[in-house]
C-alpha positions, 0 to 999 in steps of 0.5 A, a space after each residue: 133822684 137816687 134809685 138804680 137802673 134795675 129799680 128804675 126800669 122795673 118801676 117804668 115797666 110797671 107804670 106803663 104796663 098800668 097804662 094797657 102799653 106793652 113793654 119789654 126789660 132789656 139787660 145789656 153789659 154796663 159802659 162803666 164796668 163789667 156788670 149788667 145795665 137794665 133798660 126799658 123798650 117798647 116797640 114804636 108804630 113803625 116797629 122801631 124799638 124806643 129805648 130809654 134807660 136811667 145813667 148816672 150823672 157823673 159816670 166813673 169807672 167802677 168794679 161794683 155799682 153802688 147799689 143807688 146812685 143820682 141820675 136820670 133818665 136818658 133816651 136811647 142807648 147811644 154809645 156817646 154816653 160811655 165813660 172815656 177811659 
């Protein structure tokens, strides 16, 4: 599928919140260079955060992200899905 993580994530928020699900837009700075990385959070019953964000499938370095790109929706935000250098 080919969108970004700000598309991606506004589109999620929008679906959920259709459902009556309250859910929050997260911003944080990107593994794969210095711009932001937008994600979705909705608080779980025992007031975890459950987070889940769309990444590229072959991440690479870049100093702009394309504007889409393929990838796919991950749980979490693990720190194991950063491009190695």
């Amino acid at each position: 599928m080919r969108s970004n993580c700000l598309l991606w994530a506004w589109a999620l928020y929008w679906r959920r919140r259709a459902k009556g699900r309250e859910g929050y837009l997260l911003l944080r700075r990107s593994r794969s260079g210095p711009f932001p990385h937008c994600l979705y959070a909705e608080f779980r019953r025992c007031g975890s955060l459950r987070v889940v964000s769309f990444k590229p499938l072959h991440p690479t370095e870049k100093v702009l992200p394309p504007p889409l790109f393929r990838g796919s929706s991950r749980w979490g935000d693990f720190a194991d899905t950063r491009v190695d250098p």
